[in-house]
N, C-alpha and C positions, 0 to 999 in steps of 0.2 A: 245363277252362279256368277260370282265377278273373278271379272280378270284383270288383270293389273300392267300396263304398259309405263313405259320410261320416259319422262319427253323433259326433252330437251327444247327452249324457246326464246327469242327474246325478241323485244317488244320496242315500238320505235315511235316517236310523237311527231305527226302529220298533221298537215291543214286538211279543211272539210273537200278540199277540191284536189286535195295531190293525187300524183301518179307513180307509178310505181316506174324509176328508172328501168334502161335494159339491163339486163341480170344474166344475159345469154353469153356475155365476154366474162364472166366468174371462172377462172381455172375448173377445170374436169365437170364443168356443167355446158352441155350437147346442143339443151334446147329447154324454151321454158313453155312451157303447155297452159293454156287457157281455160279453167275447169268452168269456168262462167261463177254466177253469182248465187251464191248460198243464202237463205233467209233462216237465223239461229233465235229461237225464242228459250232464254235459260233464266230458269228461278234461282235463286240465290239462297242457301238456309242457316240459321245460323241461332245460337239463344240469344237472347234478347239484347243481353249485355254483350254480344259478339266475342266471346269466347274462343270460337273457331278463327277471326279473323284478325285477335291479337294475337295466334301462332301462326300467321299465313297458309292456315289451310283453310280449303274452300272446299261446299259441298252443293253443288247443284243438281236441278235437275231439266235438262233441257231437250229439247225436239229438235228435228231439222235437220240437215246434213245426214253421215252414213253413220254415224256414231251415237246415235238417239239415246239419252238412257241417264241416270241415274250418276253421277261422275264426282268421285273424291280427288282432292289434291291435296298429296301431303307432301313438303319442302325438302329435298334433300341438301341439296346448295342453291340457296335464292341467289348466290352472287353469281353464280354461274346459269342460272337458269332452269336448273333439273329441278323438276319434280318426279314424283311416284302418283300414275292416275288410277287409282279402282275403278273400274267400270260394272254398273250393274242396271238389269233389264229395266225397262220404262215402269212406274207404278206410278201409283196415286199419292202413298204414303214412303216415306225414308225408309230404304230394303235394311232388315234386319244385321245384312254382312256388312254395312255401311257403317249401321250407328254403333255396332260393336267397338271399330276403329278409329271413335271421337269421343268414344266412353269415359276415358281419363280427362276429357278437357269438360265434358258437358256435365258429366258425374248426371244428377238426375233433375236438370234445368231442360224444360221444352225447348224444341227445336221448331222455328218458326220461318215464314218465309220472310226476306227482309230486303232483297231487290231483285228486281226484274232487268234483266238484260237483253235488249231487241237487235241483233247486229246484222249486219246485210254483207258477207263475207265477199271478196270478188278476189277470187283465189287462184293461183296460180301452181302448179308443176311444176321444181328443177329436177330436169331428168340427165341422166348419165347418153354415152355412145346408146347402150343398149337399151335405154327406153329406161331402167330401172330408178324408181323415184328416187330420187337425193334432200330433196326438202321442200317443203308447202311455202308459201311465202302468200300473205294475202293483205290488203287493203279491206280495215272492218267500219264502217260506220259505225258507230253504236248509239244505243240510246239509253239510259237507264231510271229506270222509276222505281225511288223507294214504295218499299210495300209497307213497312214497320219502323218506328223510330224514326217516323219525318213521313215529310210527303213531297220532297224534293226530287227533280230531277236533271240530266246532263246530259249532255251530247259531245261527243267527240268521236275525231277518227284515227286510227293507228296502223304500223304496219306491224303485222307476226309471225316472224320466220318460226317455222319449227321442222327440227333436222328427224329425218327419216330413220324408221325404227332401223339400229347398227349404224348409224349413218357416221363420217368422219365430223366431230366439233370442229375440227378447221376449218372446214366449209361456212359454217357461221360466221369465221372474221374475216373470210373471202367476200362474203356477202356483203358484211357490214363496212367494207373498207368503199365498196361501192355506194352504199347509200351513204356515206358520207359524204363520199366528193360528189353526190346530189343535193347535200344541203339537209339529212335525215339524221334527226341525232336518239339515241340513246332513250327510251321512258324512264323518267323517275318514279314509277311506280310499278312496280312490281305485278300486278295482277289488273286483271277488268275489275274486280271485284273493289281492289283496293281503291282504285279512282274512282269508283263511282260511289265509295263508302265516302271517301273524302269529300267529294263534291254535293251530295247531297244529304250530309250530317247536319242538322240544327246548332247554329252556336251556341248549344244553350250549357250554361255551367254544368246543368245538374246531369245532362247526357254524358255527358266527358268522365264526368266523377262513374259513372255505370260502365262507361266503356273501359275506364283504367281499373274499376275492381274485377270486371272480364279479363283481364290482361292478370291480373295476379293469380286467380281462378285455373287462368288456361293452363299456367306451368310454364308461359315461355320467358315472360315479365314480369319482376315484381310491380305490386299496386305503386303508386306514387309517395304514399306514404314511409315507405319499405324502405324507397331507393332513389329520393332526391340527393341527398347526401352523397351515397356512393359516384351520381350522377356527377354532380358538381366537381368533385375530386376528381374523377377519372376527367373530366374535360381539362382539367393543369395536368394532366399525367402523375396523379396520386393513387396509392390504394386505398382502402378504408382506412378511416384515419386509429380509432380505437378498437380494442383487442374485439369486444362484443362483434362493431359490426363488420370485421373481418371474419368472424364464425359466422355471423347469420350470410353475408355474403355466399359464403364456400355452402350452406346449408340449401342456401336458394338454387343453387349450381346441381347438386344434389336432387333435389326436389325436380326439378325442370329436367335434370337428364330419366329420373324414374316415370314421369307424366311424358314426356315423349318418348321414350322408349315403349312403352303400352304396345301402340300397335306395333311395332316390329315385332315381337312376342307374339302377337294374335296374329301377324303373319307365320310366323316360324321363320322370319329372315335369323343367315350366319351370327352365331355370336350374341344376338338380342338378348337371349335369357341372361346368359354371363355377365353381360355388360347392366343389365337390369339390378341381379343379384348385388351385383359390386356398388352400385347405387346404392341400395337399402343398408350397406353393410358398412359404409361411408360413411351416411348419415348418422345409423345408430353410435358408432365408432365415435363420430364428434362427440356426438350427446354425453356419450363416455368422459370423454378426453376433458371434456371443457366444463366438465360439472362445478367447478368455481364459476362459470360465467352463468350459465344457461342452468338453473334452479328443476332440480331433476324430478321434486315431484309432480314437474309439468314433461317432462324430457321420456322419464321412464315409462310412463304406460304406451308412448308414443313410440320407444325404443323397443318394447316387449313385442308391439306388431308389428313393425319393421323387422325383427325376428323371426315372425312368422309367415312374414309373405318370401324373404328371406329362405327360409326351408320349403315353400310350398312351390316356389322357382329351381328348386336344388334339385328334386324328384328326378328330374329330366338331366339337368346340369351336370349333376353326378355320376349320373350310369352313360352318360357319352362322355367322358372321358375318361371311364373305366373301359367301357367297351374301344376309345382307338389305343388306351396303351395297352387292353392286350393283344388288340389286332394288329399293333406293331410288331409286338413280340411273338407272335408265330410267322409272321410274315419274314421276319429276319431267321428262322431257321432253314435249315436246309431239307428238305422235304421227304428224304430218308429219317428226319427224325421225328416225322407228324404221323405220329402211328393212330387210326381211326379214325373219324369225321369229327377231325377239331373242331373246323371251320363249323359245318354245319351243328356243332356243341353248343360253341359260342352262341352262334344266329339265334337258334332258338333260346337258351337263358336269356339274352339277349331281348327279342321280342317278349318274355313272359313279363319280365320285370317294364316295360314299359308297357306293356298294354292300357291303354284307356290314361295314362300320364297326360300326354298334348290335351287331350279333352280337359283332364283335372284341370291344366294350367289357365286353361280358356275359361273355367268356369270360374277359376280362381278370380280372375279378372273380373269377371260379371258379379261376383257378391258386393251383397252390403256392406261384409266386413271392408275389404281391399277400399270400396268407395268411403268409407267413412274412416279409411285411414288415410286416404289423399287428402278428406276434406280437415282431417287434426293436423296435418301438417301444416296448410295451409293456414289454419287459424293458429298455427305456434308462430308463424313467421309472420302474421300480421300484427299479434301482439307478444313478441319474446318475449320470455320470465327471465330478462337478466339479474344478474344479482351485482352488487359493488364491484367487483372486480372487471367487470363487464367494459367500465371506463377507462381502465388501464392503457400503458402502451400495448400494440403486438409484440415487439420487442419481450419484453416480460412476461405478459400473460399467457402467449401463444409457446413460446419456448419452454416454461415453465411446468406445463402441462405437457407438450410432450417426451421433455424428459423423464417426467414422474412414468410414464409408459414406457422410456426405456428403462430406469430399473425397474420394472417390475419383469420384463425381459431380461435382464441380465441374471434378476434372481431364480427364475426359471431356465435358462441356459446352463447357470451352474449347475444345480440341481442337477438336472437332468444327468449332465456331465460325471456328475459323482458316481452315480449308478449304474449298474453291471449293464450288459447287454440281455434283453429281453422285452416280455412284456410292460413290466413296470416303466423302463425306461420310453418305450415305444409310448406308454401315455405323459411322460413328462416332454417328451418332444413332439407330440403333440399340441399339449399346451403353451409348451415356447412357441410354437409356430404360431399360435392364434395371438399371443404376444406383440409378435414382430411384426407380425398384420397391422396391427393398432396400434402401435411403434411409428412405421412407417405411414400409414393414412394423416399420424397426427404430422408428421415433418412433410408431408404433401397438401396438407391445409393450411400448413405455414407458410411455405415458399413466396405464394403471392407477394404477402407480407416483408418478410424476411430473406427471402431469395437464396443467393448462393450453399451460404449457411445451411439452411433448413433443408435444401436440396441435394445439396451432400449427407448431410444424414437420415432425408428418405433414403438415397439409394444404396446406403450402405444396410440399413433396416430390412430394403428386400432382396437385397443379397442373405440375408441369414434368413427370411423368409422363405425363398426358393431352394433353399438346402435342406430347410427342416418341409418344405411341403412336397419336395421330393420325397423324402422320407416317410411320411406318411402315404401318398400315392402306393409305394410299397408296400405302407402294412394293410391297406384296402386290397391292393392288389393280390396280395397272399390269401386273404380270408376268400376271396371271387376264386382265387384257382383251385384251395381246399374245397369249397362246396362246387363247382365244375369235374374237381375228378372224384367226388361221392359220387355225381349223378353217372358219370361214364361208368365208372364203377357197375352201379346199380342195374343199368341199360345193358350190360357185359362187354363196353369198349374198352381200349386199353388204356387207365389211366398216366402211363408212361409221360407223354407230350408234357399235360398237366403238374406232374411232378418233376420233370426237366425247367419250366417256367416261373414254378413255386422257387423252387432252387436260382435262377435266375432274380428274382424279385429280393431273395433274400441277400443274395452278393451286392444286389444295388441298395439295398438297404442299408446294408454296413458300410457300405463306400460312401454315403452323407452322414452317417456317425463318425466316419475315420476324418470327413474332411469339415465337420464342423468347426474345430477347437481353430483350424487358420482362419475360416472363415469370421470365428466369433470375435478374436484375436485383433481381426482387420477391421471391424465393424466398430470395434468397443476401443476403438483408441482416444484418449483424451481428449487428445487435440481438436477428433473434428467435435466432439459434444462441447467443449470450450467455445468455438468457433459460432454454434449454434447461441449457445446461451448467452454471450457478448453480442451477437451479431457483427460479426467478422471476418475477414475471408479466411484465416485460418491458416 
């Protein structure tokens, strides 16, 4: 079973012979304890083309010390130093809960060993008044021997604070204010892994060219080929210079948030699916938006499963946020008016409709299809299908397209607007709403580009967004408390509650019909779509 710990670390470039100053004068550190000297032999794993180690995750497996075992690290903030460590028991071969969560970078490329790390820890204890540990701090020799892709090896030694599970970060720059005024500065490198990749790499052209098409692979980098360009610019303080590769940019953006999003999803960490979904729905969105640029009978079938993984992340996504807006909504009544076992009504429809869900989604992840929709994107964005218009400015092309998505919004807003209150109406605002989704995505791919402009009229686009997907929230909502008070019904509870809440759902329903037409009013004004399409402040 793996477990998952927080760690917080950083790393500091020593001679073969320093010592670790006294650390005992740090504010709110009591006493520094002498744990002696640890002997840590850790493999390194990685494909071939180092895939894992162009997103700075590491996967090793090592012996020695208390923590023996199988060890993932996946980056949350390299600047700060957090990572997220999986830990799983000692084996022979990569524990199955491990390779799950490098699946999106490895796709179906072997996982090999690729260095050897031999370090000789001589570690120390900051502890509090009370004994309680505050942070490890140690002195590591190392040594490292590639195993795969060279036969180099390096030695060096480092010092590596790392702050105690809950422990305060301040205590870090307390620390680090001391090894300073020892003369201990700062590692340029980020991991053990990373220096000894660097140090004992082959100069050889043809490695580099495998290491950078690893790096496109992974999701965190484009290949070289993708993103010199964009490089060059961004070093003058430029954005991409033509419309094309201002979309393939925002698309790479895309791409790299859905391939690292993966495992937080196979964790069930807050928000992951959402933030996943909204990914796929981005991408396809562009494909939409920009079909003057990017030639769509290369875009669509790629857009068609983006759709589909899309819906197959929704499953879950859907019914919890159904279940907390009606668990709002009984919560907010007054308990004289919760006639029978709402709560436990809910719970159960609740668990019925997700049973076995989390499992689908995890599997969902493990198919071929999902993998071989990572590997189409991948190969769109190595060789886009632009078309002419591709060359243009941003300016033009990028504004040009999304306003053609805001009429096609407006023409649905009307619409809609014209029609009575009811069902009908409730699918034409619908439809606006999906509208104003791809309205707004397209004036949020521009901004880069176009900035103020384009940012003003996303946010005016998910303002009419959030009124109309209020709005539908209620008509979901309504259909969830009609089949809740069948079942009470059926059961012989009182459907009273249930039809208090349907009634409720319905008055918020009309209350973003009534407040549409300001909203639309305030959205759809000239001046700022002028503002856009000039590029201008408006």
């Amino acid at each position: 079973m793996a477990e998952t710990k927080r760690e917080i670390e950083r790393k500091y470039d020593v001679g073969a012979a320093a010592a670790l100053p006294d650390l005992s004068g740090v504010a709110g550190v009591a006493d520094v304890v002498d744990k002696g000297v640890v002997e840590l032999d850790a493999v390194y794993w990685d494909t071939p083309d180092q895939r894992l180690a162009a997103a700075s995750i590491t996967l090793r497996r090592r012996t020695g010390g208390d923590d023996a075992g199988w060890h993932l690290k996946l980056p949350v903030s390299l600047a700060d130093g957090v990572r997220d460590e999986i830990r799983a028991p000692l084996s022979e071969a990569v524990p199955r809960a491990l390779l799950g969560l490098v699946r999106s970078r490895v796709r179906e490329a072997e996982l090999v060993p690729l260095v050897r790390l031999l370090s000789a820890r001589d570690l120390r204890h900051l502890v509090d008044a009370d004994g309680a540990l505050l942070a490890e701090v140690s002195i590591d020799g190392v040594r490292a021997e590639r195993l795969s892709g060279g036969t180099g090896t390096a030695a060096w030694a480092e010092v590596e604070v790392e702050l105690a599970d809950d422990g305060d970060p301040a205590l870090l720059d307390k620390v680090e204010k001391k090894l300073r005024k020892a003369g201990v500065r700062r590692s340029t490198a980020t991991s053990k892994l990373g220096r000894a990749l660097a140090e004992t790499t082959p100069k050889d052209p043809g490695t580099k060219k495998a290491r950078t098409e690893g790096a496109a692979r992974s999701g965190r980098k484009p290949g070289k080929s993708e993103a010199v360009a964009d490089e060059v610019r961004a070093a003058v303080g430029e954005g991409p210079g033509t419309a094309g590769d201002h979309v393939l940019a925002h698309l790479r953006a895309q791409r790299d948030a859905l391939v690292g999003l993966d495992p937080a999803v196979r964790r069930d960490l807050p928000d992951s699916v959402h933030q996943m979904r909204v990914a796929t729905r981005r991408m396809r969105s562009t494909f939409r938006t920009y079909r003057k640029i990017l030639d769509r009978t290369v875009t669509d079938p790629v857009g068609d499963e983006l759709k589909w993984l899309a819906g197959e992340l929704g499953v879950d996504r859907d019914q919890e946020v159904l279940t907390e807006r009606l668990t709002t909504r009984i919560t907010a009544l007054p308990r004289t008016l919760l006639l029978g076992p709402v709560r436990g009504r809910l719970r159960i429809w609740t668990v019925a409709r997700r049973t076995g869900s989390r499992r689908r989604t995890v599997a969902v992840l493990e198919g071929k299809r999902y993998l071989a929709l990572l590997d189409a994107v991948d190969t769109l964005l190595t060789a886009p299908p632009l078309l002419p218009a591709a060359a243009g400015t941003p300016a033009k092309e990028l504004s040009k397209a999304a306003l053609k998505d805001y009429a096609r919004l407006a023409a649905r807003v009307e619409h809609a607007l014209e029609l009575s209150p009811g069902p009908e109406r409730d699918l034409a605002l619908h439809d606006a709403r999906k509208a104003a989704k791809r309205a707004r995505y397209a004036g949020e791919a521009a901004t880069p580009a176009l900035g103020e402009p384009a940012k003003r009229f996303a946010k005016r686009m998910k303002a009419v967004q959030t009124v109309l997907g209020d709005h539908q929230d209620s008509v979901v909502a309504r259909e969830a408390l009609r089949a809740l008070a069948i079942q009470a019904h059926l059961a012989g509870e009182s459907a009273f509650t249930w039809g208090l809440l349907y009634g409720e759902e319905e008055a918020s329903g009309a209350a973003r019909e009534r407040e549409l037409p300001e909203v639309w009013a305030w959205a759809s004004r000239v001046k700022v779509r002028a503002a856009f399409r000039n590029g201008t402040s408006g």
